[in-house]
LONUVO-693647 format. One record per residue: residue in three letters; x, y, z of N, C-alpha, C in turn. Coordinates in steps of 0.02 Angstrom, whole numbers, plus 50000, padded with zeros to 5 digits. Layout:
alaXYZXYZXYZ/...
% end
This chain:
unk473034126348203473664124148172473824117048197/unk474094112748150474214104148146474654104548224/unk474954100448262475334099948281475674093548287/unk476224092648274476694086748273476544082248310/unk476614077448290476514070748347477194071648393/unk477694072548384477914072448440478584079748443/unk479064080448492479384087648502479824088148462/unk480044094448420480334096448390481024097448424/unk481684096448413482264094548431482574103648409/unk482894107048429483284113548425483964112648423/unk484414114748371484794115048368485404107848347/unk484974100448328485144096648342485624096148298/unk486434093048315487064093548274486714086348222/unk487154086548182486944084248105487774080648081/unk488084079748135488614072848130488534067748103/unk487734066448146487694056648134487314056048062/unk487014061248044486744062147972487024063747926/unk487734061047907488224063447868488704056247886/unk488594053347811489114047447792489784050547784/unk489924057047760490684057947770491014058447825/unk491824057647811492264059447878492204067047916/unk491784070947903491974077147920491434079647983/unk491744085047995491104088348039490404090747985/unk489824093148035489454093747993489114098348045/unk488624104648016488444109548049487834106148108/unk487194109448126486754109348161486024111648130/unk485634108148138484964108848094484564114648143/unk484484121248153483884123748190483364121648224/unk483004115848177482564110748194482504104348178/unk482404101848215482584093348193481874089348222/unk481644084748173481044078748173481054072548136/unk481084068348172480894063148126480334061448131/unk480284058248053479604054948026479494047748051/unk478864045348061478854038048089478094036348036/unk478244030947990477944027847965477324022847987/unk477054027148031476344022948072475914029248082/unk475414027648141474734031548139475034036948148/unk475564041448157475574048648150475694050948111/unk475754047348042476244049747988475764055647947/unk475104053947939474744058747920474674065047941/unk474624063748020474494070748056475254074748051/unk475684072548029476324075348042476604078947955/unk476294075147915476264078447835475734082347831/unk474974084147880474694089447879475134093447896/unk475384091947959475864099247997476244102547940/unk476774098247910477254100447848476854103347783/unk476314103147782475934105047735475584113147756/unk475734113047796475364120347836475954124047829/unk476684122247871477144124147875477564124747785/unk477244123347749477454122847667476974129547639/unk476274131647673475984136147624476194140647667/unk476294142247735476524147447781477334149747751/unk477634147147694478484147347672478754146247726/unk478784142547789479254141647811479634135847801/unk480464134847796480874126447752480814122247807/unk480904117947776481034111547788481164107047712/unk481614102347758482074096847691481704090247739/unk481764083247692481654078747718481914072847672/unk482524069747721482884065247707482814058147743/unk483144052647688483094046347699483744044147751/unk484214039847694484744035947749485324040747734/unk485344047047698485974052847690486474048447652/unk486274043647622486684040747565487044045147527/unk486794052247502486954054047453487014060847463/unk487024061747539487044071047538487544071547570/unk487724079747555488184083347565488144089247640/unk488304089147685487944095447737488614099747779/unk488334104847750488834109847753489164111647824/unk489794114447835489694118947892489394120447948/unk488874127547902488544130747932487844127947958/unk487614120647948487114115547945486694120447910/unk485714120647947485294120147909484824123247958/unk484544130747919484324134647954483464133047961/unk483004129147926482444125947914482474120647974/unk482014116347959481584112947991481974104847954/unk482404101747977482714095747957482384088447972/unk482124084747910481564079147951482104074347934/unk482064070247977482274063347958481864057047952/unk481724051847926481444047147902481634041247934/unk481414038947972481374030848020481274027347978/unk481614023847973481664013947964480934009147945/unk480714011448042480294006748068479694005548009/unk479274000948021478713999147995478504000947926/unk479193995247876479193995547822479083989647769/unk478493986847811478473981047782478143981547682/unk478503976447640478373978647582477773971347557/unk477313974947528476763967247514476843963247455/unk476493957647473476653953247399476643954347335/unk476253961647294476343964047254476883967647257/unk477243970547284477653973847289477623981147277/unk477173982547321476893987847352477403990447401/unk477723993747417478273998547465478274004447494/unk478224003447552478384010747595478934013847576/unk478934020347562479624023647528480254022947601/unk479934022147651480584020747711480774014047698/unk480494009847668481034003547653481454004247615/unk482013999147645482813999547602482873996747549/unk483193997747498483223995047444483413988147443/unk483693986147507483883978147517483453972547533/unk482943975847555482303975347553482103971647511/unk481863978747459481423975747412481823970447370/unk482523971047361482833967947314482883957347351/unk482973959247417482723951847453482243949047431/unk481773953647454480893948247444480703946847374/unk481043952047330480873948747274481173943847248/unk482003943247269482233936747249481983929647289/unk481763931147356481293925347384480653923147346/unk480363929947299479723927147269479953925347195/unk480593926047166480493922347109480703929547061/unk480893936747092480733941347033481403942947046/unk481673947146962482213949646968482463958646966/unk482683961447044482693967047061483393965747068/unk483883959847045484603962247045485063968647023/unk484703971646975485123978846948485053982147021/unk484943981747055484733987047114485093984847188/unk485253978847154485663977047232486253978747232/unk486473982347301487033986947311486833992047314/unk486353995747304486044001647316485954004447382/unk486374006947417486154008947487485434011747496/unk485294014147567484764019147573483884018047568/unk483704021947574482844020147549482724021547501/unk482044017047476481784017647399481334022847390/unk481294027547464481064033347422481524039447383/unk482144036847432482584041647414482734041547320/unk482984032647346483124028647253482714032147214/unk481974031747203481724033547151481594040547149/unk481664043347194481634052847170482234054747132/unk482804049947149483654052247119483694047447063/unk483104041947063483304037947017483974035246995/unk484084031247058484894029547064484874020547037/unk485604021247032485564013846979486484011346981/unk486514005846980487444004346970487484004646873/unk487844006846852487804008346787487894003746754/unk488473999546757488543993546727487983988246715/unk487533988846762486693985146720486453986446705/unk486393994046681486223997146627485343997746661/unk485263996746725484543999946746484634003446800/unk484094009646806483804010746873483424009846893/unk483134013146945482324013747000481954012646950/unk481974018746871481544019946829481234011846815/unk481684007846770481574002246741481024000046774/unk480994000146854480413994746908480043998446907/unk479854005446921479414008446949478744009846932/unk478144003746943477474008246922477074013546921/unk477214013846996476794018446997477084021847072/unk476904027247076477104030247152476574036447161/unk476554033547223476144038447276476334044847326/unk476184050347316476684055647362476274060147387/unk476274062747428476194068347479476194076447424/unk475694077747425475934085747380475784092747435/unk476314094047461476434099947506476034107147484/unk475834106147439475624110047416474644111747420/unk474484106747394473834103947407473524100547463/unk474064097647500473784093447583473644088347545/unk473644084847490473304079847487473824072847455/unk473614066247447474004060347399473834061447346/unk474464062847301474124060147228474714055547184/unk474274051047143474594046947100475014047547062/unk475614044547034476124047046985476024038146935/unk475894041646868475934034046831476614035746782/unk477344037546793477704037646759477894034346696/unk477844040546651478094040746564478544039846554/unk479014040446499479534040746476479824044046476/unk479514051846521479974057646536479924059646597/unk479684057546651479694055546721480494055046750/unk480744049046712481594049546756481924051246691/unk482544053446721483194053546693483694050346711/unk484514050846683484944049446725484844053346787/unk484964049246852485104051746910484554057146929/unk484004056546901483544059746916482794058946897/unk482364064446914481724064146898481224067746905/unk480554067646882480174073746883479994077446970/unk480194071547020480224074547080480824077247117/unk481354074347086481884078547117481834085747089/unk481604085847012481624093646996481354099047020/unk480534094447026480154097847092480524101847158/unk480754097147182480774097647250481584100747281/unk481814104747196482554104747204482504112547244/unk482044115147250481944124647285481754124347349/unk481244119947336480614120947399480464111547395/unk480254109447442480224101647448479494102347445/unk479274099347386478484099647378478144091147373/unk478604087647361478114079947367478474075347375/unk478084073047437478464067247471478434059747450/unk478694055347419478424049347398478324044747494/unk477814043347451477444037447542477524031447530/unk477334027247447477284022647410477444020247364/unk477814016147342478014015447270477514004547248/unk477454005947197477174001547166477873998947101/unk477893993047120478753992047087478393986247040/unk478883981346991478683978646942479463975546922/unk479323968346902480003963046897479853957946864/unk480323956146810480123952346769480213944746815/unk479763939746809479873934246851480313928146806/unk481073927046836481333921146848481593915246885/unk480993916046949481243911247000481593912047018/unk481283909047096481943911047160482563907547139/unk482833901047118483283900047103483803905547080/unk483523906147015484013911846977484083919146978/unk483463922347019483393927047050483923928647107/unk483993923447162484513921747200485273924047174/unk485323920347114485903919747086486153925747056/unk485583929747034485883935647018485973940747058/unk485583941147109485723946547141486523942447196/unk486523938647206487393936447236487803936847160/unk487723938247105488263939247051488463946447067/unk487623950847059487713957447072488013960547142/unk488173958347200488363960347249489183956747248/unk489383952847211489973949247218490253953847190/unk489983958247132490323964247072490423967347132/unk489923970047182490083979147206490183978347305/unk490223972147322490473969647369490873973247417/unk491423974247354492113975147383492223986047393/unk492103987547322492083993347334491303997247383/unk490903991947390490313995547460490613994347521/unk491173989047526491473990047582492043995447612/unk492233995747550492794002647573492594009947556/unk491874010747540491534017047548491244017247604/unk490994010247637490634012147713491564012647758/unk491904008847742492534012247791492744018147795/unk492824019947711493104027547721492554033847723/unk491804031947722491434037347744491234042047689/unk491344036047629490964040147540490314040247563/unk489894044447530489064046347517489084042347445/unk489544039547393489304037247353489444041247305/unk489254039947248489564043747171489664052247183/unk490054055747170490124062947194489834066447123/unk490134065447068489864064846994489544061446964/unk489144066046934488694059946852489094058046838/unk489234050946835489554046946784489354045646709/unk488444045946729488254042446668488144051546626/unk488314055046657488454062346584489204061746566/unk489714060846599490354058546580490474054346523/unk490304048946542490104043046493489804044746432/unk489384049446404488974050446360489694055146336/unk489824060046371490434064246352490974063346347/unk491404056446387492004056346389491944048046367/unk491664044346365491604035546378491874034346438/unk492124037046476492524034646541491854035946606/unk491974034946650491624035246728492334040446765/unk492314046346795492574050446832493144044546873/unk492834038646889493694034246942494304031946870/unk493974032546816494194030046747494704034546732/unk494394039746729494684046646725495474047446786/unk495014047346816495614050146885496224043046867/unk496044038146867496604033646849497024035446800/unk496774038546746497134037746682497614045746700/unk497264050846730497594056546738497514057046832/unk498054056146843498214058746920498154065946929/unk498234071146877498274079846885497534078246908/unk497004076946890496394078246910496154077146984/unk496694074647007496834072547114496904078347141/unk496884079447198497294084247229497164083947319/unk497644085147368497414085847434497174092947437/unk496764093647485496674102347501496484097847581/unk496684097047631496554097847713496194091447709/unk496234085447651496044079947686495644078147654/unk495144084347612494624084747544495144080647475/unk494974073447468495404072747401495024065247374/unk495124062147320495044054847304495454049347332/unk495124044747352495694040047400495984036247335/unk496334032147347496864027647321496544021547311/unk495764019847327495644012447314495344013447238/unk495144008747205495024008147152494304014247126/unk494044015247156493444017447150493554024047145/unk494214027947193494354034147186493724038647215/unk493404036847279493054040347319493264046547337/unk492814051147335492894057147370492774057247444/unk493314058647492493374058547545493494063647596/unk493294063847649493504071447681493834067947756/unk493994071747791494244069047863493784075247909/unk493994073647993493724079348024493814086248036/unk494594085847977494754091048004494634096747940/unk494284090747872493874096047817493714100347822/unk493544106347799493114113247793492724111747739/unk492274118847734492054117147666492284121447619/unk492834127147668493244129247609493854123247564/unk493804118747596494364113747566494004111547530/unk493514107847523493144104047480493014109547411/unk492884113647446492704121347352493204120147332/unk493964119347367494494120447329494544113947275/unk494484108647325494514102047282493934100247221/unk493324103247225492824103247182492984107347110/unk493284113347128493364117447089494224115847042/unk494454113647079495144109847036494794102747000/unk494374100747004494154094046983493924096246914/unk493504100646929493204105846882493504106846818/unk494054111746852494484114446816494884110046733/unk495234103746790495564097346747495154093846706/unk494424092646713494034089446666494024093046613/unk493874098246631493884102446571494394103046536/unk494754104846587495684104846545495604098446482/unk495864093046526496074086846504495614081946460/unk495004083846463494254077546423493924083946397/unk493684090946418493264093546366492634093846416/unk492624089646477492174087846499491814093246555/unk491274093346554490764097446616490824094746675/unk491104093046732490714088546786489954092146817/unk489704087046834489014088546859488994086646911/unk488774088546995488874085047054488024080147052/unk488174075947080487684071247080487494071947160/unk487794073347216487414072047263487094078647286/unk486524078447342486594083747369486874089647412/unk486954095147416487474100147446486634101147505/unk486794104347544486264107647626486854112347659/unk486524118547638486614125847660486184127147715/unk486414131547753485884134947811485334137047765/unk485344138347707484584142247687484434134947605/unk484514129747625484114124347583484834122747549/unk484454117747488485164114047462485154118847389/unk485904118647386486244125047326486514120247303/unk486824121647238486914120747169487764120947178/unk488124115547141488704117147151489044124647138/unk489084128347075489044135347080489364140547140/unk488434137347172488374142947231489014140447277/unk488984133747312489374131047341490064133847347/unk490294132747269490934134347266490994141947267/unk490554147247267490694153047265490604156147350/unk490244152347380490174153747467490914152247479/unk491094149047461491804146447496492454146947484/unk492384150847434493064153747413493384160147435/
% end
């Protein structure tokens, strides 16, 4: 049997892995991933530990997740930073940040501005296929080609994504990997139409001048970032969910600290003294008023992490009521 490059952590609390204000449970097991010579021997291990059924999740910068309570009764990896250098083709380690790639390409002349403002890593980006809506692109638009880990097989294999590869806010690997975590992206192969560094420059400082202000008062108040599809709203309502909440205040509500703040953006926010029975309450009144008031479905966009893997809003709201 593989063994880890380095010791497996017990019980480790799951605070600092959680962009919200709240408490957050304890992982059973805790590892991070390091993007150098162990990385192989350590995706054999997870690959052994994948045909044996025992869980494990494996996350980037927690941009976008949700972690419960009761934390996470599996095997919790986390993903290092380090040694993410991206090459002149623009070739990328999925642990590089999206600020990253969106830099070097405006130093070489290419334009990856739809993408700046994007927290997190680009492996995360392109499995969720995340995007600011108003430029009307995501991950999808760049992405050639990607390389992943299949838990299943022990082995790399290639992805040359079609036209039915991503979706909104998603893609053929998040669907995968929404039960059981079966493929890890290692590599992405990206693609940009070239307009010189000049104007390349210029757009990505247009595009960060737009989302500036509201990325600053989501890293203050401790948002993970969109709580809802917007872009299924939009198809259903024309509005974006902060659109919404502006025009109808009933769709607000406090429950213990669980509520939308007051800045423009209308973040979902929790404090420390959240539960996650407060948050069901507030999810499920959100629920409720869309429907009431627009006709509308909400869909949660980020991820939820249960002691036994990540659940479905549904479940969520029915544990906690």
């Amino acid at each position: 049997m593989t063994q880890f490059s380095r010791a497996i952590a017990k019980n480790r609390p799951l605070d600092d892995k959680h962009l919200f204000k709240k408490r957050a449970g304890a992982a059973a097991k805790y590892y991070q991933l390091q993007f150098d010579d162990s990385l192989q021997n350590d995706l054999q291990a997870l690959h052994e530990m994948y045909k044996r059924g025992e869980p494990f999740r494996i996350y980037g910068a927690h941009t976008n997740l949700y972690i419960c309570d009761n934390g996470y009764g599996g095997l919790f990896v986390d993903i290092s930073p380090k040694h993410s250098k991206i090459d002149e083709a623009f070739a990328a380690p999925a642990n590089a940040t999206v600020s990253e790639l969106v830099n070097k390409g405006a130093a070489a002349g290419y334009d990856f501005s739809a993408l700046a403002g994007i927290p997190g890593m680009i492996g995360s980006g392109v499995a969720g296929n995340s995007g600011y809506s108003p430029s009307g692109k995501a991950f999808g638009d760049f992405v050639a080609g990607i390389t992943a880990y299949d838990f299943e097989t022990g082995r790399a294999m290639e992805f040359a994504p079609d036209e039915n590869f991503f979706a909104a806010r998603d893609s053929f690997i998040k669907r995968a990997n929404s039960e059981r975590f079966r493929y890890f992206i290692t590599e992405v192969k990206f693609k940009a139409d070239f307009i010189g560094p000049v104007a390349a420059r210029e757009k990505v400082a247009a595009q960060m001048a737009k989302r500036k202000t509201h990325l600053a008062t989501a890293f203050e108040e401790g948002s993970a970032g969109s709580l809802w599809n917007n872009e299924k709203l939009r198809r259903e309502t024309g509005n974006s969910f902060a659109i919404m909440l502006r025009e109808n205040g009933a769709l607000n509500a406090d429950f213990n600290g669980a509520t939308y703040s007051a800045n423009g953006a209308n973040f979902f926010i929790t404090t420390a003294a959240t539960t996650d029975n407060d948050v069901a309450k507030l999810f499920a009144h959100s629920i409720s008023k869309a429907h009431e008031l627009y006709g509308a479905e909400l869909e949660k966009e980020i991820a939820t992490l249960d002691t036994d893997g990540e659940i479905d809003l549904a479940t969520f709201i029915t544990r906690n009521s």
